[in-house]
C-alpha positions in Angstrom: -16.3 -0.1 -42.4 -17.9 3.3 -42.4 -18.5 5.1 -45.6 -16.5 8.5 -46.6 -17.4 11.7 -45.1 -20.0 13.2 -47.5 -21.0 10.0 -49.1 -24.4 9.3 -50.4 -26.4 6.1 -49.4 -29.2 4.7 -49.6 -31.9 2.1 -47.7 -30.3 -0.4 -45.5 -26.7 0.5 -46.1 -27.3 4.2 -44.8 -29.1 2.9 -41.8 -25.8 0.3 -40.7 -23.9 3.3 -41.2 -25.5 6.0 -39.4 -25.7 3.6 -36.1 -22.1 2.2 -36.9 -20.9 5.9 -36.6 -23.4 6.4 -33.4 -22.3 3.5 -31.6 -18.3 4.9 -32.4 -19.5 8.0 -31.4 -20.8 6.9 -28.1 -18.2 4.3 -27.3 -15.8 7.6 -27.7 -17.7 9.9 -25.6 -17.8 6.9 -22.9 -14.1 5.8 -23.1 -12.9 9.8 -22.8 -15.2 10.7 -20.0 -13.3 12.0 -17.0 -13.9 9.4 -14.3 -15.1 11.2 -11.9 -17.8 12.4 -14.5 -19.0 9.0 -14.0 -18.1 8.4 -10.0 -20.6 8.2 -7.7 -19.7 9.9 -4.1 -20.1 8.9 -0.4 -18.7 10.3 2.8 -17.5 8.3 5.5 -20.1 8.2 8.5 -18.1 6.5 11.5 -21.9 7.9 13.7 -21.7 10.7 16.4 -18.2 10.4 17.8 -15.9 13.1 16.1 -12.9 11.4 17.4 -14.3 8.0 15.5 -12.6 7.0 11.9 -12.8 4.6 9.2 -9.9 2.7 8.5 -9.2 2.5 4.4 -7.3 -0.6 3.8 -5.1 -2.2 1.1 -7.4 -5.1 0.5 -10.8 -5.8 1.6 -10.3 -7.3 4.7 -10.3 -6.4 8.1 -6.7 -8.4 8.2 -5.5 -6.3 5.1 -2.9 -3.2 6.3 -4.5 0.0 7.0 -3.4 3.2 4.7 -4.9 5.5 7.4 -8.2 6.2 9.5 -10.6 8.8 8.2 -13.1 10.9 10.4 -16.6 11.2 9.5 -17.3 14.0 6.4 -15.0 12.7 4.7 -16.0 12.6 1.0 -15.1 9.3 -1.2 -15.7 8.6 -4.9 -16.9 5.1 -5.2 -15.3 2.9 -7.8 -17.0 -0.2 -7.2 -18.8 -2.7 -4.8 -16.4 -5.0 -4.2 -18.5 -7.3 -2.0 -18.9 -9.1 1.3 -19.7 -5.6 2.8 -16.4 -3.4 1.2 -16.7 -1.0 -1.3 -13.7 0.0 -3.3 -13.1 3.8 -3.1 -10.9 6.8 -4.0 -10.0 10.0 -2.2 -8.8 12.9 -3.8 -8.5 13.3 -7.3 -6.7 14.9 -10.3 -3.6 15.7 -8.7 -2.8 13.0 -6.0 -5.4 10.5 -4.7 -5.3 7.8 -2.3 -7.6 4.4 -3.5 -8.6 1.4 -1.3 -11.2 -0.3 0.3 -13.9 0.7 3.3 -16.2 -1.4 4.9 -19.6 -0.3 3.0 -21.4 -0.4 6.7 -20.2 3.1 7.4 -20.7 5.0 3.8 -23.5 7.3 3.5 -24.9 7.8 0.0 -25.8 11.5 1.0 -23.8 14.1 3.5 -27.5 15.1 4.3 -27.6 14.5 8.0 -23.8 13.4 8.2 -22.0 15.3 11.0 -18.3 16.9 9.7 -15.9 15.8 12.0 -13.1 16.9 9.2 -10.7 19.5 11.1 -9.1 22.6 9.7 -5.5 23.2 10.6 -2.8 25.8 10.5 0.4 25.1 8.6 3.4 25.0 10.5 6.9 24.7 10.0 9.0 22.8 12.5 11.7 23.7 10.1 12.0 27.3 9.9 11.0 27.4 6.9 8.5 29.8 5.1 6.3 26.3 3.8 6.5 22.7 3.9 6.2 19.9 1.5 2.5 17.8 1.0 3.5 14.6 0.2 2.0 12.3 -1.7 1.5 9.2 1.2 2.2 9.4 4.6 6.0 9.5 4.9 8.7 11.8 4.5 10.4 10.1 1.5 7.1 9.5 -0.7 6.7 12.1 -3.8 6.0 16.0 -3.3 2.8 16.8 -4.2 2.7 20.7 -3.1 4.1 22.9 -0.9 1.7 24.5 1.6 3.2 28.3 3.0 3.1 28.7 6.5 0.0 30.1 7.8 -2.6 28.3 5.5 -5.5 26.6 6.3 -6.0 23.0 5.3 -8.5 20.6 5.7 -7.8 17.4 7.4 -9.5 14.4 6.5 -7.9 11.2 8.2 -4.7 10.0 10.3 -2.0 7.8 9.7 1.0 6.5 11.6 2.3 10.0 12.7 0.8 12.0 9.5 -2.6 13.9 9.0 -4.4 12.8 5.9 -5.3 16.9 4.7 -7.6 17.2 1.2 -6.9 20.8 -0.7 -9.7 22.5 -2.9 -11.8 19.4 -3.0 -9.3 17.4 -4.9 -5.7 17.0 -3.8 -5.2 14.9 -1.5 -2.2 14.5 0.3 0.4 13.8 3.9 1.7 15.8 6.5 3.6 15.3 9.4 2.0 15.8 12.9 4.0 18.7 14.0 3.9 20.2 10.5 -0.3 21.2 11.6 -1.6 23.1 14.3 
């Protein structure tokens, strides 16, 4: 139990308490941490071919369904080793992400000396439309997660079945369709 605000004590009692209240203190600044505060980053490196890319699967197995193929530059936040050569990651961050697992062989620790094979693209709209929906996996009836105007740059990170894999600002990450980019 920790003693009122203010209270006065005295030898060993004041001791338990101070470190009681340090160890709630730190416990608190630990569980509250952003989690990318604590995150440690890779980027994919597939080697020298820019048209090469790293599948990020469901499980982690080469059997396990792919969630799309990622060219090399493309930056991952590490969330844990899971073993037998795959490491458990996460693209993207506070507003939409995409997690899974990549095979740890081709993750670089450091973007030193990695080439960028990420490509920017042109929004366009098939539709007629002034902008078109970013959406939150790679298929036209998963959640928006922003809409892109007509004209803007994006960054694309990855493929999958008919959708581009494009990363906005560092942090959202999100689909669009093939003839949506130019």
């Amino acid at each position: 139990m920790f003693p009122p605000v203010g209270a006065a004590m005295e030898g060993e009692d004041a001791m338990r308490g101070w470190m009681k209240s340090g160890l709630a203190l730190m416990m608190t600044a630990l569980l509250c941490a952003p989690v990318g505060a604590m995150a440690q980053s890779a980027v994919v490196n597939n080697g020298s071919d820019p048209d090469s890319r790293l599948n990020l699967r469901q499980e982690a197995s080469t059997q396990s369904r792919s969630l799309g193929s990622f060219y090399t530059g493309t930056q991952v936040e590490v969330v844990a080793d899971a073993g037998s050569g795959w490491t458990q990651v996460t693209l993207g961050g506070s507003v939409n992400s995409v997690s899974g697992y990549m095979s740890s062989q081709y993750l670089a620790g450091e973007a030193a000396g990695v080439i960028d094979a990420t490509r920017s693209m042109e929004v366009v709209s098939p539709y007629g439309t002034q902008s078109v929906v970013l959406r939150s996996e790679a298929s036209d009836s998963y959640d928006a997660v922003a809409m892109l105007a007509v004209g803007a740059s994006v960054q694309v990170i990855g493929v999958a079945d008919g959708f581009y894999y494009v990363q906005l600002d560092g942090e959202c990450v999100g689909c669009l369709a093939s003839d949506e980019l130019k």
